[in-house]
C-alpha positions as CSV (number, residue, x, y, z in Angstrom):
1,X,0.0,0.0,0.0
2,X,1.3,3.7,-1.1
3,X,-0.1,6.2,1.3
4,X,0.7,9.8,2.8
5,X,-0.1,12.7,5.2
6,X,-1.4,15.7,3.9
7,X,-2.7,19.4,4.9
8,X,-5.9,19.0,3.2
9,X,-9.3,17.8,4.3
10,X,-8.8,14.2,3.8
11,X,-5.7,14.6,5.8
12,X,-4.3,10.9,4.4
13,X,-4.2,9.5,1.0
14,X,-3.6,5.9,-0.1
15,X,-4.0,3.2,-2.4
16,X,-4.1,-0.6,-2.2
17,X,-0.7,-0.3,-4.9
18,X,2.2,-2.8,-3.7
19,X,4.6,-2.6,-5.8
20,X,6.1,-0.4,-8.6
21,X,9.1,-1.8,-10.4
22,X,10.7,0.7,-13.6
23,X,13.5,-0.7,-14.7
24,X,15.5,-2.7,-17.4
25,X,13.9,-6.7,-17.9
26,X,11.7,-6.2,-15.4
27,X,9.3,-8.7,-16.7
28,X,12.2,-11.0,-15.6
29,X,10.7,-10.2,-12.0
30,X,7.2,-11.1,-12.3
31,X,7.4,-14.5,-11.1
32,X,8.6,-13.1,-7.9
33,X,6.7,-10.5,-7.7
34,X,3.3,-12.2,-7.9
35,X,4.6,-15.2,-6.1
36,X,1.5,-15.0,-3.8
37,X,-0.9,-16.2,-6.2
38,X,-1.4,-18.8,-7.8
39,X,-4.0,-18.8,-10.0
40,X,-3.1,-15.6,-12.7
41,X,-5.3,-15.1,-15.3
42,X,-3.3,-13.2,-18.4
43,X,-4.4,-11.0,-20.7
44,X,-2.9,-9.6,-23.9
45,X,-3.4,-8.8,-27.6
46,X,-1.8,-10.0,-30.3
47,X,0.8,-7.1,-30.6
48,X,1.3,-7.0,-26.8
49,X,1.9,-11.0,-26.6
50,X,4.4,-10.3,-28.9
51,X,6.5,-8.1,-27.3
52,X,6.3,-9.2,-23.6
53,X,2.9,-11.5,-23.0
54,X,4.7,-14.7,-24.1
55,X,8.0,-14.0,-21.6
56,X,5.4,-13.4,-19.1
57,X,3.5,-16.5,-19.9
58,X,6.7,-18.9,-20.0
59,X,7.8,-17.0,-16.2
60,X,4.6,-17.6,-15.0
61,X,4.4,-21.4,-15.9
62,X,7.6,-22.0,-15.0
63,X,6.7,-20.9,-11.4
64,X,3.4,-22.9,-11.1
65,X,1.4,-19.7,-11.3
66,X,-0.3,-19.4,-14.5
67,X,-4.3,-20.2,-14.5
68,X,-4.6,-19.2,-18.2
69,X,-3.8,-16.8,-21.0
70,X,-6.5,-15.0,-23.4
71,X,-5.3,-13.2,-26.7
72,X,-7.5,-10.9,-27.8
73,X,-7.4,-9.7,-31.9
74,X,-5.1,-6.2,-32.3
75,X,-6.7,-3.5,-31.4
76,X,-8.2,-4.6,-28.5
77,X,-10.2,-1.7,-28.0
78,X,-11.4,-0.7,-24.1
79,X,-14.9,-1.7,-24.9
80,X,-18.2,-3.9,-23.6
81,X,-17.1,-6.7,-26.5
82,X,-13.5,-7.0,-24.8
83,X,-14.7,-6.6,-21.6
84,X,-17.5,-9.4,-22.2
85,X,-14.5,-11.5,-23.5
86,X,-12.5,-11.5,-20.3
87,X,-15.2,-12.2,-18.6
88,X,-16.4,-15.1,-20.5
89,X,-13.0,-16.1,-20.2
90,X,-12.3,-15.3,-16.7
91,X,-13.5,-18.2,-14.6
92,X,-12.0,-20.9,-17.0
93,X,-8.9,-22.0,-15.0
94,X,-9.4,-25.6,-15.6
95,X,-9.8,-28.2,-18.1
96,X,-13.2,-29.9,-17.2
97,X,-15.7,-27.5,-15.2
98,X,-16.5,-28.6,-11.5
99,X,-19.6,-26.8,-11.4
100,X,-19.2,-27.4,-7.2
101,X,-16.1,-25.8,-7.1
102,X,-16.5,-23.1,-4.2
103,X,-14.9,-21.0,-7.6
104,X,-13.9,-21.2,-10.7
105,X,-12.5,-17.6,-11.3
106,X,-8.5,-17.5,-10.8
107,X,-7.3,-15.4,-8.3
108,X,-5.7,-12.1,-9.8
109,X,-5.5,-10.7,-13.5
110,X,-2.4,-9.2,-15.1
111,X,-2.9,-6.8,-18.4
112,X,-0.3,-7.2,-20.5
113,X,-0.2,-4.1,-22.6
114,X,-1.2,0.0,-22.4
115,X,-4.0,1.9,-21.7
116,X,-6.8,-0.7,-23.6
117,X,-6.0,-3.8,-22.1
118,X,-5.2,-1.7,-18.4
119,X,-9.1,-0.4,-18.6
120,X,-10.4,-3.6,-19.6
121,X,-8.8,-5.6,-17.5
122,X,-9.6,-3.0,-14.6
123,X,-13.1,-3.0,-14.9
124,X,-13.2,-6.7,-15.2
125,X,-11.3,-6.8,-11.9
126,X,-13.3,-4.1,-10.3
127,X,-16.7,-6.2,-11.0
128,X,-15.3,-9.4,-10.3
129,X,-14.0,-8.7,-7.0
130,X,-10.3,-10.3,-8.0
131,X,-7.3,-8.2,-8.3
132,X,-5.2,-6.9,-10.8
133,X,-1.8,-5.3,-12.2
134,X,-0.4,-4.5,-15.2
135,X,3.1,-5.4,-17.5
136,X,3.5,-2.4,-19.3
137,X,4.6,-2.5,-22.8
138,X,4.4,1.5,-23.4
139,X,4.5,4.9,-21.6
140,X,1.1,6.2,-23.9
141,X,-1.1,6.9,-21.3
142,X,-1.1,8.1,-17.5
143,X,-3.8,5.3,-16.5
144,X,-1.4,2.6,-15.0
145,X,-2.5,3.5,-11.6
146,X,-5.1,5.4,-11.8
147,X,-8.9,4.8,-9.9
148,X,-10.7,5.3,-13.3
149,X,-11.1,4.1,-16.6
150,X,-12.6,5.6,-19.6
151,X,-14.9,2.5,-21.5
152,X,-16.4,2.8,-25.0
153,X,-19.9,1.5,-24.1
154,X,-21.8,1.7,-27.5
155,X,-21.1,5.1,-29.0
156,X,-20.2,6.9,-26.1
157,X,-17.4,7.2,-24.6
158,X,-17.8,6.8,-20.5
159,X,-15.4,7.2,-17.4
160,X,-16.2,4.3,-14.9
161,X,-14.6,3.7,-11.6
162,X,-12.5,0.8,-11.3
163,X,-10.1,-0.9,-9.5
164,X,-6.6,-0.2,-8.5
165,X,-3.9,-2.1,-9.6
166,X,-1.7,-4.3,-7.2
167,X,1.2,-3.9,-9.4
168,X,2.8,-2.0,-11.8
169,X,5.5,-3.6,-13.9
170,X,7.2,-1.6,-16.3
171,X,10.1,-3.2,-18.3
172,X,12.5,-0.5,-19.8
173,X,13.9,-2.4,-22.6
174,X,10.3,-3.2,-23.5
175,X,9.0,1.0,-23.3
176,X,12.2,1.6,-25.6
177,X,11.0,0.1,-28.5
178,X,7.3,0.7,-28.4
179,X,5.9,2.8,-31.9
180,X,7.2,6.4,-31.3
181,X,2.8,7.1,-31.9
182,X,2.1,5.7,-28.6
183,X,5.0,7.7,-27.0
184,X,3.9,11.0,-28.5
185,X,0.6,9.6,-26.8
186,X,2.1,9.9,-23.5
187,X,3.4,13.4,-24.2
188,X,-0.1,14.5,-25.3
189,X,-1.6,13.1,-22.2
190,X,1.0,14.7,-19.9
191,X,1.0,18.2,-21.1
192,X,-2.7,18.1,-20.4
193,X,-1.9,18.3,-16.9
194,X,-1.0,21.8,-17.0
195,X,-4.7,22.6,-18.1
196,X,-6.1,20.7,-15.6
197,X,-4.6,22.1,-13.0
198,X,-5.6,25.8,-13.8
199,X,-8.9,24.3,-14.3
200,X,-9.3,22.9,-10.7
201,X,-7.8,25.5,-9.2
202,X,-10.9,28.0,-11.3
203,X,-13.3,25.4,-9.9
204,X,-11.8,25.6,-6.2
205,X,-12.5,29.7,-6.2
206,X,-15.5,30.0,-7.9
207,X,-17.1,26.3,-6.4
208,X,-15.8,25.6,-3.5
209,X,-14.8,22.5,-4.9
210,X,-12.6,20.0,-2.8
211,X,-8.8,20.8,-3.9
212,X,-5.5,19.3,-2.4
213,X,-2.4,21.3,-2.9
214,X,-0.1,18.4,-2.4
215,X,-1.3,16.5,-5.0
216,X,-1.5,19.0,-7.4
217,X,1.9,19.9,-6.5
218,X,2.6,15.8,-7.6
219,X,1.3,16.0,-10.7
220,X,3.2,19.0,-11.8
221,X,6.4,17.8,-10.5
222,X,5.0,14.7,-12.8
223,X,4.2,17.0,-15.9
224,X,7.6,18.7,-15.6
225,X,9.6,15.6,-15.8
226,X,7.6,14.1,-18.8
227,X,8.4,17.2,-21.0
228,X,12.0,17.4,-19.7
229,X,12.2,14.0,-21.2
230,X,10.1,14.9,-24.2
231,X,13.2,15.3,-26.3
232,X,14.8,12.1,-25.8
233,X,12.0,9.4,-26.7
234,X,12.3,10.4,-30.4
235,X,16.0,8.8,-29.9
236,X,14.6,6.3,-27.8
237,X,17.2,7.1,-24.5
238,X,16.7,4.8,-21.5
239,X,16.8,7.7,-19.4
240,X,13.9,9.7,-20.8
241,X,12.0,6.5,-21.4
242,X,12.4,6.3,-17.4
243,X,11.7,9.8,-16.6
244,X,8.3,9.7,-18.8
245,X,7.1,5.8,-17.7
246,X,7.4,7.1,-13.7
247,X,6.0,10.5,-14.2
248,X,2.9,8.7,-16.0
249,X,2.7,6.5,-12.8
250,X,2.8,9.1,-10.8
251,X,-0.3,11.2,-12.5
252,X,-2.1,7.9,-11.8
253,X,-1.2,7.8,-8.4
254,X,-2.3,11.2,-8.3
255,X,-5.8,10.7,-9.7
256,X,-6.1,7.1,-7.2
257,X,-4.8,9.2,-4.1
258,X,-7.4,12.1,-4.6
259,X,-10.3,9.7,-5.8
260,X,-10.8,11.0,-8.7
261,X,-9.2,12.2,-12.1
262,X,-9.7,16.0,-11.1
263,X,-5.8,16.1,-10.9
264,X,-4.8,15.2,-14.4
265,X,-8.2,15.7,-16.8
266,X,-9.6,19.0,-17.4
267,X,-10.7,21.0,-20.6
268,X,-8.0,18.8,-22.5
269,X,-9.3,15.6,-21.9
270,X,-13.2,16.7,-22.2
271,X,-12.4,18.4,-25.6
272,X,-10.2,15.3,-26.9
273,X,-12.6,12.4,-25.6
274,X,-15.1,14.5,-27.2
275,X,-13.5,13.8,-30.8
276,X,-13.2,10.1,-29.8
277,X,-16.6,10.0,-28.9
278,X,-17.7,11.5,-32.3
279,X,-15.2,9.0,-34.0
280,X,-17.1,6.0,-32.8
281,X,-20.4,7.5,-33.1
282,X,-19.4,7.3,-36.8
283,X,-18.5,3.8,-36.7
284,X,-14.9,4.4,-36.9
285,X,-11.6,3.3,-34.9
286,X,-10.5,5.9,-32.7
287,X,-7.8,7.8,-32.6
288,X,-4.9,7.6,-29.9
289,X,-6.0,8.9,-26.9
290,X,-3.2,10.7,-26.0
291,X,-2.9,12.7,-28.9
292,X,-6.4,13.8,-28.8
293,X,-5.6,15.3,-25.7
294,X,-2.7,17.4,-26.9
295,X,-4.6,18.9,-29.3
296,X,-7.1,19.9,-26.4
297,X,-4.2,20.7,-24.6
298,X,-3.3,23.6,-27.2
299,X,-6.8,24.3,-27.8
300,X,-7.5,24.9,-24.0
301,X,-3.9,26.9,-23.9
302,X,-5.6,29.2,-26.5
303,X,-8.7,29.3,-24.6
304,X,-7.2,30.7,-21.8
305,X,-5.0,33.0,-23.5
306,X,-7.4,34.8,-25.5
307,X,-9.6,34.8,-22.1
308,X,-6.5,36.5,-20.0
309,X,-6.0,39.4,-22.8
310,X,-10.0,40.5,-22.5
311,X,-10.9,39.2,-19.2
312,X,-11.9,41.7,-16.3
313,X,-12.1,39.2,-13.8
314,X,-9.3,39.5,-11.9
315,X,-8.9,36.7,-9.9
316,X,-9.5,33.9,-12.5
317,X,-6.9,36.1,-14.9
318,X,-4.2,35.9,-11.7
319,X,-4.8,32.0,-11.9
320,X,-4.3,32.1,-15.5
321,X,-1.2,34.1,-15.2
322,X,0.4,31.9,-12.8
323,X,-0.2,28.9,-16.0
324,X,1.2,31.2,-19.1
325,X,5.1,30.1,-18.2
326,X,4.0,26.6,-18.7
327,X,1.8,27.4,-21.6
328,X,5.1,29.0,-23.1
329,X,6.8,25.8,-23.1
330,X,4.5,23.7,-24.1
331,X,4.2,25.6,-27.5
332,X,8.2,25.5,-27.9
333,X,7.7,21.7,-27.4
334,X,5.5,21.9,-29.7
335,X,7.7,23.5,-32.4
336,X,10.1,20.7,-31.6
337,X,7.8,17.1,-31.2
338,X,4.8,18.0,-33.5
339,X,2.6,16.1,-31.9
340,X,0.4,15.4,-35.0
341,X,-3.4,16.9,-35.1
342,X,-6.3,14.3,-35.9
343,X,-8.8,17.1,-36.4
344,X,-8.1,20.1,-38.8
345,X,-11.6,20.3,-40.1
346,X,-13.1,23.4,-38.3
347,X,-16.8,22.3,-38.4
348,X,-15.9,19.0,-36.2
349,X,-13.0,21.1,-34.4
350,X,-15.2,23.7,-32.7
351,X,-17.9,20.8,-32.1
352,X,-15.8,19.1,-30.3
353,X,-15.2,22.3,-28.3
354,X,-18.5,23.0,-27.7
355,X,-20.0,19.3,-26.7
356,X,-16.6,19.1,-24.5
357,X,-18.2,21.3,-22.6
358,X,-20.6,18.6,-21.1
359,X,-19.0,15.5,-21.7
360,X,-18.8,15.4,-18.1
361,X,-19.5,17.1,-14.8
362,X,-17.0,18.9,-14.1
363,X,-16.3,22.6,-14.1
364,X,-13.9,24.1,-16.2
365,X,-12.7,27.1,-18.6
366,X,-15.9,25.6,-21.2
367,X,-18.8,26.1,-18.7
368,X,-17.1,29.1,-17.5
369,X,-17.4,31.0,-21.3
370,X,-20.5,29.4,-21.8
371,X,-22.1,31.0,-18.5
372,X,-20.8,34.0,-19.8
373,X,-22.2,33.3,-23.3
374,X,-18.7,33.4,-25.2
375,X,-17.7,29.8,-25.7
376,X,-19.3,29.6,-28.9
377,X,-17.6,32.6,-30.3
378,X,-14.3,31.5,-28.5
379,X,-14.3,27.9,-30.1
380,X,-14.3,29.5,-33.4
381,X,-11.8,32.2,-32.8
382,X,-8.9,30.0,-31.2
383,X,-9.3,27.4,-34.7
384,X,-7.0,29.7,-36.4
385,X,-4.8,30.2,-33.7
386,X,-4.1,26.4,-32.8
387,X,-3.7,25.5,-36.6
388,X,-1.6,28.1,-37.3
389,X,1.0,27.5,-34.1
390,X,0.8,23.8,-33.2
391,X,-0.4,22.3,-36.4
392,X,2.4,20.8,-38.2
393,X,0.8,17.9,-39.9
394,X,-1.9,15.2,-39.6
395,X,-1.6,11.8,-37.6
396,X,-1.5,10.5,-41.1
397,X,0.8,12.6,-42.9
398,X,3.2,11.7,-40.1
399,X,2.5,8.0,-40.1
400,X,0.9,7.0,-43.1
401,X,1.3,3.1,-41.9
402,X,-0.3,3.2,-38.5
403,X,-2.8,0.7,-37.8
404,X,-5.3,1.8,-34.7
């Protein structure tokens, strides 16, 4: 269990976590690691087995510990069909059903993979009672330990709580050669933090809304070592593939510690999911998360920008102004990553904007310009900004070859 004292209201944080291990071959470890069970049920996807579900596999059978392994078909989307496969497949850790067993399900589940098979595999966990952890095979996402986990559930796109996982294995030399997509992913849904944070802070004035300094302070000690190692994953260094796969845990520690994702998901993530949301409404795969929200992230930059040069409220343009240092180097990061844009088609950028507003309840820079009746207007002024400053190519131009 991770826990801590804090100065807030909930005066002590903690979660049922037991054990983070970053480092090189660390799924060389696993066997010990999970050494207390003895029925693991493993879960991967075709790509994922691949690269580290079959080493896992072979440890775990080695040691006696291995109930059974399901492979589901590349992409396995976080959705009811993949959740309703683990489930199905869940409870069969033996041959010939004893239907008088006191139980047939096994007696933990480890994800091997990202943020898909982490959120299935969650949920699964979460309704089943049994717990989980993950082998992680890339730093795209901030959800390893995280309390929550966003489920496409017919065409909409909905954050459920979940379980916690019991361990988080992260193999270096496994992160280093994951598609340089999914790292820009974790980039994207990093810098959102920045937004988030000015967001929460908005909603703690004006709302009274529950806010801990300490872990907001975490997340941006997180944020700042992603996108100090932003410049080394293009090269693949070990040493910003480490700095980017623990400040990604740490974000999820974050949201599991406060109870919520209030931390790490503002205007950024409700703009992005948005676009993922109308991706699938549509019938189609969606996009990487993670660069969804880094074009939310410079869309909700914008936002505030424009709302800091005519704003006469003072105290929500001193919050702001406390953000624009960080805003600054997110757009010179920017210049040099170009992070690739999924939407450049105005019509379905500024709806995304304004249905962002209530993809869920929560109170950010969107609700506060449409109380104010400008959000509209502001979506369709900032369009021209973002494309011009951050837009330096579509996900396909860049990688014409990528298979969602």
């Amino acid at each position: 269990m991770i826990e801590m004292d804090c100065a807030c209201v909930q005066r002590h944080h903690q979660i049922p976590t037991e054990v983070i291990e970053v480092s090189d071959h660390a799924i060389e470890k696993v066997g010990d690691i999970l050494k207390d069970y003895r029925r693991i049920f493993m879960v991967a996807d075709e790509n994922t087995y691949r690269v580290a579900g079959q080493r896992v596999e072979e440890i775990l059978q080695e040691k006696g510990l291995l109930s059974h392994t399901l492979v589901l078909p590349a992409p396995a989307l976080p959705n009811a069909e993949s959740i309703g496969k683990v489930l199905i497949e869940a409870g069969r850790d033996r041959a010939v059903y004893d239907i008088n067993a006191w139980s047939l399900n096994p007696d933990y589940i480890l994800a091997v993979g990202s943020g898909s098979l982490n959120d299935t595999c969650r949920m699964v966990s979460y309704r089943l009672g049994i717990p989980y952890g993950v082998v992680g095979t890339a730093p795209s996402m901030d959800g390893y330990a995280s309390v929550v986990a966003p489920l496409l559930n017919g065409r909409k796109k909905i954050v459920y709580n979940c379980s916690i996982a019991r361990h988080i294995i992260i193999d270096l030399s496994v992160n280093r050669e994951a598609p340089y997509p999914l790292l820009l992913s974790g980039v994207g849904d990093m810098i959102g933090k920045y937004v988030a944070l000015l967001d929460w802070e908005i909603s703690r004035d004006r709302n009274g809304e529950y806010y801990c300094g300490q872990i907001a302070d975490m997340v941006r000690k997180a944020t700042d070592q992603c996108v100090s190692a932003a410049a080394g994953l293009e090269d693949r260094d070990t040493a910003a593939i480490r700095a980017a796969s623990e400040g990604l845990i740490l974000s999820g520690e974050c949201i599991a510690f406060c109870g919520s994702s209030r931390p790490a998901s503002g205007t950024e993530h409700m703009i992005g999911q948005t676009w993922e949301v109308m991706d699938v409404e549509e019938g189609k795969v969606p996009n990487l998360h993670g660069i969804e929200v880094g074009e939310g992230t410079f869309t909700a930059i914008e936002l505030f920008r424009k709302l800091y040069r005519e704003t006469e409220d003072a105290p929500v343009k001193a919050l702001i102004e406390k953000y624009l240092p960080a805003f600054d180097r997110l757009e010179q990061l920017q210049r040099q990553l170009r992070i690739p844009f999924t939407v450049t088609d105005k019509q379905r950028y500024v709806e995304g904007i304004l249905r962002g507003r209530t993809f869920r309840d929560r109170y950010t820079i969107l609700q506060y310009l449409y109380d104010q009746g400008k959000l509209e207007a502001y979506a369709d002024a900032v369009y021209d900004t973002v494309m011009e400053k951050y837009c330096f190519g579509t996900f396909r131009e860049r990688f014409p070859d990528w298979e969602s």
